[in-house]
LUMRO-659177 format. One record per residue (C-alpha): residue number from 0; residue in one letter; x negated, y, z negated. Coordinates in steps of 0.5 Angstrom, whole numbers, plus 500, padded with zeros to 3 digits. Layout:
NODE  vovo  dotor    x    y    z
NODE   NUM      A    X    Y    Z
...
This chain:
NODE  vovo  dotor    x    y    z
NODE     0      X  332  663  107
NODE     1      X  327  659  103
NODE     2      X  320  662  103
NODE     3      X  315  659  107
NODE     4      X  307  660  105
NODE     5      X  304  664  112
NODE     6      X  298  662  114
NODE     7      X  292  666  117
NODE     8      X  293  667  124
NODE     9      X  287  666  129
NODE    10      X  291  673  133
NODE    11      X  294  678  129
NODE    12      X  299  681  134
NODE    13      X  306  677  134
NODE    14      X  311  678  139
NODE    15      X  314  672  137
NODE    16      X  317  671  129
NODE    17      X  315  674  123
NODE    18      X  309  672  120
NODE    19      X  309  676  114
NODE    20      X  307  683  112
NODE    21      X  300  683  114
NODE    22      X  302  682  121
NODE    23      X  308  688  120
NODE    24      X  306  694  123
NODE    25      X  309  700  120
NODE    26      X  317  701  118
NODE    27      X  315  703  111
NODE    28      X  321  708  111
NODE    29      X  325  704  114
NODE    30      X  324  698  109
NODE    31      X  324  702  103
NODE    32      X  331  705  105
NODE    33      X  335  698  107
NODE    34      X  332  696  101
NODE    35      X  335  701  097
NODE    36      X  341  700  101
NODE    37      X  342  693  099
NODE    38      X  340  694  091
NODE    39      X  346  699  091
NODE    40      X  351  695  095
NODE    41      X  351  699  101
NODE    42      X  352  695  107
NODE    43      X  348  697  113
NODE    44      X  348  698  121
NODE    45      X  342  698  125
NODE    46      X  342  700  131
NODE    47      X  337  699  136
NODE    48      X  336  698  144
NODE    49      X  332  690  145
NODE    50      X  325  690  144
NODE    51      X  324  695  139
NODE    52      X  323  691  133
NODE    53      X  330  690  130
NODE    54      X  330  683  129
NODE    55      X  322  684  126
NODE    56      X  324  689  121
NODE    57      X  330  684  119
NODE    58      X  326  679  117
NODE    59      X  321  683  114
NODE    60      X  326  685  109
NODE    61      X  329  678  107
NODE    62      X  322  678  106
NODE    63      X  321  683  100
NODE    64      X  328  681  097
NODE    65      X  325  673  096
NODE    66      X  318  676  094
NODE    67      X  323  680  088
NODE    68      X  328  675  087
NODE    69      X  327  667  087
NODE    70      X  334  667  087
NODE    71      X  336  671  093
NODE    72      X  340  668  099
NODE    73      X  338  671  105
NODE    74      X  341  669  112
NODE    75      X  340  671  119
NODE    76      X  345  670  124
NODE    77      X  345  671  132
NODE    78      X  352  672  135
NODE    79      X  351  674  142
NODE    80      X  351  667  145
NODE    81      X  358  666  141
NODE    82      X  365  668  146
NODE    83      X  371  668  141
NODE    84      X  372  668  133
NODE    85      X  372  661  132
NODE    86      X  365  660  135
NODE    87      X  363  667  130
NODE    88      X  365  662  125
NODE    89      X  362  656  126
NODE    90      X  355  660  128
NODE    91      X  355  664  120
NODE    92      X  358  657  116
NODE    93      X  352  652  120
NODE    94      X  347  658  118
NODE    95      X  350  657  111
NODE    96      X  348  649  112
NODE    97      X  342  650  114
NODE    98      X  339  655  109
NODE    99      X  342  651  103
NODE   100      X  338  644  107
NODE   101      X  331  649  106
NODE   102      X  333  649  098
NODE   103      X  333  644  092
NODE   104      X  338  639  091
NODE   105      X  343  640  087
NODE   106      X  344  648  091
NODE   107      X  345  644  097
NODE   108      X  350  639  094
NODE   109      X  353  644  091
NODE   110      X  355  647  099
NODE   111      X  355  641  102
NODE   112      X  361  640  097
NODE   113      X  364  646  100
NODE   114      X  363  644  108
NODE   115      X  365  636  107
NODE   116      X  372  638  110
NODE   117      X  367  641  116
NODE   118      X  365  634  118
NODE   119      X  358  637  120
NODE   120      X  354  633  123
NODE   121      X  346  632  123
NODE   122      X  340  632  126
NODE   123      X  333  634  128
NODE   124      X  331  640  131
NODE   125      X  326  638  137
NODE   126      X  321  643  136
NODE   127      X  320  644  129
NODE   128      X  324  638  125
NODE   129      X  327  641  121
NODE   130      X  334  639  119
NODE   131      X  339  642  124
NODE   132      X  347  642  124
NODE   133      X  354  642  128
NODE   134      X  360  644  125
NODE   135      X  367  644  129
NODE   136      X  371  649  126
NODE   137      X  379  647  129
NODE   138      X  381  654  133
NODE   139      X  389  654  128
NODE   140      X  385  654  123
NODE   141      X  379  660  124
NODE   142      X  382  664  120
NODE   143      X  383  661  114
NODE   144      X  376  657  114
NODE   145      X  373  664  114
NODE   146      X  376  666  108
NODE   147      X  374  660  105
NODE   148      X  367  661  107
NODE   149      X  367  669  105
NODE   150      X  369  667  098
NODE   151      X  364  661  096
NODE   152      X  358  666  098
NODE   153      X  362  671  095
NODE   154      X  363  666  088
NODE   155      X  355  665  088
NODE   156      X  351  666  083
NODE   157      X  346  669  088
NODE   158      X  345  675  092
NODE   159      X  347  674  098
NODE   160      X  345  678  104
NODE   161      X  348  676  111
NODE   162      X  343  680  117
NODE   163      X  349  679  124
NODE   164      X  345  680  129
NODE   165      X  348  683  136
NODE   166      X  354  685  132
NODE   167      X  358  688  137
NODE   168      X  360  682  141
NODE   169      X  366  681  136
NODE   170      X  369  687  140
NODE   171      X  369  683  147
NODE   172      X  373  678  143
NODE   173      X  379  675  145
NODE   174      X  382  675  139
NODE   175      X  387  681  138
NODE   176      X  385  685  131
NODE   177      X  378  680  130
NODE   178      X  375  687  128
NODE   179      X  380  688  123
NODE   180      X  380  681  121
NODE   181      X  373  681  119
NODE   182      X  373  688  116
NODE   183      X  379  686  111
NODE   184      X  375  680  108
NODE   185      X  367  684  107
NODE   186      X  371  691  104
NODE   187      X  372  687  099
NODE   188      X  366  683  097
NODE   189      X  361  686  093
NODE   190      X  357  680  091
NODE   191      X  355  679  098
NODE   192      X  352  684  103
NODE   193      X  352  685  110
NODE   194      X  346  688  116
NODE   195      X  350  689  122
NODE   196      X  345  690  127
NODE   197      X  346  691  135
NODE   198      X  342  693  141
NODE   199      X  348  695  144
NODE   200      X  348  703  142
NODE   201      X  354  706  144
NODE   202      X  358  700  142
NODE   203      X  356  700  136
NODE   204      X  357  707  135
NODE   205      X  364  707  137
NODE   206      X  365  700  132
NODE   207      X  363  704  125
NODE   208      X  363  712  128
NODE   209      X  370  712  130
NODE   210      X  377  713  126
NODE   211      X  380  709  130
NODE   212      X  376  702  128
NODE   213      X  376  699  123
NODE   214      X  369  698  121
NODE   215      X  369  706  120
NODE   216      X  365  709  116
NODE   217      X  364  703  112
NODE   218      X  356  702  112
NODE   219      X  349  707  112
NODE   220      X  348  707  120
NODE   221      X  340  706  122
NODE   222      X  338  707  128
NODE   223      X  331  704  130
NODE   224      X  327  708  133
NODE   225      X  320  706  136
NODE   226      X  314  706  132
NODE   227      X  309  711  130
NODE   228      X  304  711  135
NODE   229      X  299  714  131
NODE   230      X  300  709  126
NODE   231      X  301  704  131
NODE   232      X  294  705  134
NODE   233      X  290  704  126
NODE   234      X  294  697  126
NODE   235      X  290  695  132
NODE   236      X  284  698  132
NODE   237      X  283  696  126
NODE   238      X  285  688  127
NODE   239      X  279  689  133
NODE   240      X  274  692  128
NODE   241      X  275  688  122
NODE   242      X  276  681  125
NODE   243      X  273  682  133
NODE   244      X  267  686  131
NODE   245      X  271  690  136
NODE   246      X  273  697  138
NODE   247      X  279  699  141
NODE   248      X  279  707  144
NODE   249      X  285  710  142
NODE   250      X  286  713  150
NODE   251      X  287  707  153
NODE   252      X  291  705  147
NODE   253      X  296  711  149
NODE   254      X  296  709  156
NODE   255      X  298  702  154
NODE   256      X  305  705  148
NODE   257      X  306  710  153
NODE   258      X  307  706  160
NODE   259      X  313  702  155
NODE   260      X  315  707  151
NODE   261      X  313  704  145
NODE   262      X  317  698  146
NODE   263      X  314  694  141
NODE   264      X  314  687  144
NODE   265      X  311  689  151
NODE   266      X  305  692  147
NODE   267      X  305  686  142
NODE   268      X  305  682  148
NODE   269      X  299  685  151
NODE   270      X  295  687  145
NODE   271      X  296  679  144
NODE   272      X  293  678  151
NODE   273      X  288  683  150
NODE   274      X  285  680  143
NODE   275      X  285  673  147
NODE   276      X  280  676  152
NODE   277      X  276  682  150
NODE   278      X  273  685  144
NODE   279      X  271  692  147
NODE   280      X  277  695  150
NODE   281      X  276  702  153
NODE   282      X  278  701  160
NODE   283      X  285  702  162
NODE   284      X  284  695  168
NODE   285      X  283  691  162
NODE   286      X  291  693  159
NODE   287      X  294  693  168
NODE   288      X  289  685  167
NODE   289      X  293  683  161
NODE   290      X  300  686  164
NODE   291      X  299  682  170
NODE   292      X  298  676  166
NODE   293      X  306  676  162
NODE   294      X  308  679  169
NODE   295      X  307  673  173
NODE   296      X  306  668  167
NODE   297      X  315  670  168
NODE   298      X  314  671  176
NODE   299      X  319  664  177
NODE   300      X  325  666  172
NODE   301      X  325  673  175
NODE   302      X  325  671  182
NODE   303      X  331  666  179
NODE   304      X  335  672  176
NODE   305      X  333  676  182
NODE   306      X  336  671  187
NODE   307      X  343  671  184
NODE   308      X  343  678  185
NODE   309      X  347  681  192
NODE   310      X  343  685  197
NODE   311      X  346  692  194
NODE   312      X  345  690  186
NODE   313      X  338  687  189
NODE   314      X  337  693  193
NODE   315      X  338  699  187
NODE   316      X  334  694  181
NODE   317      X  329  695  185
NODE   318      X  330  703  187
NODE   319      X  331  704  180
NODE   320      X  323  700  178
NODE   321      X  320  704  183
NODE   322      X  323  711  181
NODE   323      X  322  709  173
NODE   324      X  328  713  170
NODE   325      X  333  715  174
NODE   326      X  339  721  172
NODE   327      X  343  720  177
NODE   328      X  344  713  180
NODE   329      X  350  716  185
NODE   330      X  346  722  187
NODE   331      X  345  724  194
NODE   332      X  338  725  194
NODE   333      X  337  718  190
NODE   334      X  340  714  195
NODE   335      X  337  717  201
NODE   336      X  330  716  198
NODE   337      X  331  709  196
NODE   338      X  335  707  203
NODE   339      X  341  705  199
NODE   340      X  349  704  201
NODE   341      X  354  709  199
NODE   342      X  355  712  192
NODE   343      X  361  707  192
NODE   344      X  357  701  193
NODE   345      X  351  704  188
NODE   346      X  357  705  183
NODE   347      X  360  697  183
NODE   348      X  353  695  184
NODE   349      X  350  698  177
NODE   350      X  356  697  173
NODE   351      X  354  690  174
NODE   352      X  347  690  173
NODE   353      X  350  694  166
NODE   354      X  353  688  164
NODE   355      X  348  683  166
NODE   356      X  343  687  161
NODE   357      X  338  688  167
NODE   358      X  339  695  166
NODE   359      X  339  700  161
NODE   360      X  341  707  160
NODE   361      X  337  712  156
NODE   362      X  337  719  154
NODE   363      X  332  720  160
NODE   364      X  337  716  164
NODE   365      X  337  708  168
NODE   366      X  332  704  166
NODE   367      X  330  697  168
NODE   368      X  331  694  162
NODE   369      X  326  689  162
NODE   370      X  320  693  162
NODE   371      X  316  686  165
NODE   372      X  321  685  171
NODE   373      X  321  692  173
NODE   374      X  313  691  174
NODE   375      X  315  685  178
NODE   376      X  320  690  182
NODE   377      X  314  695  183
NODE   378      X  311  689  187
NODE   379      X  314  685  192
């Protein structure tokens, strides 16, 4: 990943990308052990649920391994949206294009060199300009073209550090052994180092905990846990001090972490929203104001989701937002109070909204997963 100058923001508090380290809140014990991690050959596991930072803290390493070395290769790759191996294999090769594309010409010959037999296929992208580009890997041959692209990161005279973000979808391929296959060429790179990221923690613990999987114990597990609330709050008292001539008082700050649990990109989002509006922040209607803003900036697609819902899946989202966290989904007592169906229709009804990702278990039980929906939920 090629360096790009960061300009100074007009609002410090990004929610969307990475903008660079005076943007990047905390995480300095997390950084320093990746990075000592990946100098040391060790690949990693970083495990985290959505919204917490994993994609930040990924891109906030790729950031130092470029500031200590000219020469490093950084790519990132996002795999929830892929569906088998072949689509895992064109995603990772057209990451490789488009980070070569950003580099000088001779580097970019050199890997263009590589894909010809790819066919690949240019064009702009239409938000940023950027050259983009579509390679068609033939199924027969999936295989076969990933040992060829694992050897020419391999046989590179760079560091290559490759990030593979919701990495636990190569266990829902259909490809028999597709974890055993990717396993059998990276335990032998020792060039190239892997970030295998998931937000989709039991998954991700069976696939590198269990003796049964073949990515067992191969990598440093980190699990990512939300940022220190205290050190949080100096970030953002300091930025409506020193830029705003503003103050912030820390107990409305701890009202706003606290109604999210920490999760990073709903207080980003928020205190995005409040640096635009305010300057002294001392009230807790101030942070319900600008909560309100994303909630129904998001009203249209949350009422999309919901209408494709049944009435049962409908009826236990909205028991589950209303109660904040619920231990017990098919308890007698839960049912009852909320007016829902029976214990089996509740079961058939969370097991979906599990699988559509609307709802999440933690150690304190079922959530809503997006914290922005389950406000909209509280609502109608």
């Amino acid at each position: 990943m090629a360096r790009q100058k960061k300009k100074k923001l007009e609002n410090p508090f990004v929610y969307q990308g990475y903008e660079g380290p005076d943007y990047f809140f905390d995480r300095a014990v997390e950084t320093e052990n990746m990075l000592s991690a990946l100098k040391n050959g060790r690949n990693i596991t970083l495990v985290s649920p959505r919204k917490i930072g994993k994609t930040g803290l990924i891109q906030h390493i790729f950031y130092h391994i470029n500031n200590q070395s000219k020469e490093a290769i950084c790519i990132y790759v996002d795999i929830f949206a892929t569906k088998n191996l072949t689509e895992f294999v064109e995603t990772l090769a057209k990451a490789v294009v488009e980070d070569a594309l950003q580099r000088e010409k001779s580097f970019t010959a050199k890997v263009m060199d590589f894909f010809k037999g790819l066919r690949p296929t240019f064009s702009p992208d239409p938000m940023t300009g950027l050259p983009t580009v579509t390679l068609n890997v033939v199924s027969v041959q999936t295989e076969m073209t990933l040992k060829s692209l694992f050897s020419h990161l391999e046989n590179m005279d760079k560091r290559v550090i490759i990030a593979i973000d919701e990495f636990q979808q190569v266990a829902y391929y259909p490809e028999a052994g597709a974890e055993a296959m990717l396993r059998s060429h990276i335990q032998f790179m020792h060039h190239v180092n892997f970030i295998f990221s998931g937000s989709k923690m039991h998954m991700m613990e069976e696939m590198f905990l269990s003796p049964n999987r073949p990515f067992y114990q191969s990598t440093q597990l980190m699990t990512l846990l939300p940022l220190h609330e205290e050190i949080y709050y100096e970030h953002a008292r300091r930025f409506f001090e020193a830029k705003k001539g503003g103050m912030f008082h820390q107990e409305v700050f701890q009202h706003l972490y606290h109604s999210f649990d920490g999760y990073t990109w709903f207080i980003q989002a928020v205190l995005n929203r409040l640096y635009e509006q305010e300057v002294k922040v001392d009230d807790d209607s101030q942070v319900a104001d600008a909560i309100l803003f994303h909630v129904n900036s998001l009203a249209p697609h949350y009422q999309t989701v919901f209408n494709f819902l049944t009435d049962n899946q409908c009826s236990l989202l909205k028991a589950i937002a209303r109660a904040g966290y619920v231990k017990q989904p098919q308890s007698g007592d839960f049912i009852k109070n909320y007016g829902l169906p029976s214990s089996s229709s509740v079961k058939s009804a969370l097991q979906t909204l599990l699988e559509k990702e609307l709802v999440y278990q933690t150690e304190k039980g079922y959530v809503v997963y997006d914290r922005f929906f389950g406000i909209w939920l509280k609502r109608l």
